[in-house]
N, C-alpha and C positions, 0 to 999 in steps of 0.2 A: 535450731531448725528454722529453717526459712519457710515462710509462707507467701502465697503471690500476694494478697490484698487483706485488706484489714478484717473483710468478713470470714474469711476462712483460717484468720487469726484468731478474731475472737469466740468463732466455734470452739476451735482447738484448747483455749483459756476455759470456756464455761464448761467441758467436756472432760478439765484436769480438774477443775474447784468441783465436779458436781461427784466424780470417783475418786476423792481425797482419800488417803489412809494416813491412820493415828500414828505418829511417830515421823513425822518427813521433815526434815528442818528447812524444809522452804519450799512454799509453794508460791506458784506462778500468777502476779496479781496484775499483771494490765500489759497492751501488747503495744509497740512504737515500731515505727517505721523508722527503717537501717539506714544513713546516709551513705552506709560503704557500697552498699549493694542493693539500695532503693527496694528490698524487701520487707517482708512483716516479721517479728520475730516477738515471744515471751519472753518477761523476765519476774522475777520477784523483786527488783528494787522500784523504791518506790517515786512517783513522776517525778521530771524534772522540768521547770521552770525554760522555755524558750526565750534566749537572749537575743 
């Protein structure tokens, strides 16, 4: 899912961790901005290092 900006990303992040249910094998732990499509998006892997 695409988001326009980081703050309606990171709502969307605090708003999946705050209704977590027991049994998900992966939840969504910090949001980056897309270089394909310069949008917001979640993931569960975890940051990477800008080179």
């Amino acid at each position: 899912m695409r988001f326009r900006d980081r703050i309606a990303a990171t709502l969307a992040l605090a708003t999946i961790q705050r209704n977590d249910r027991p049994g998900r094998d992966k939840l969504e732990a910090r949001v980056y901005r897309c270089p394909s499509c310069a949008g917001w998006h979640l993931t569960s892997g975890k940051s990477r290092v800008a080179r």
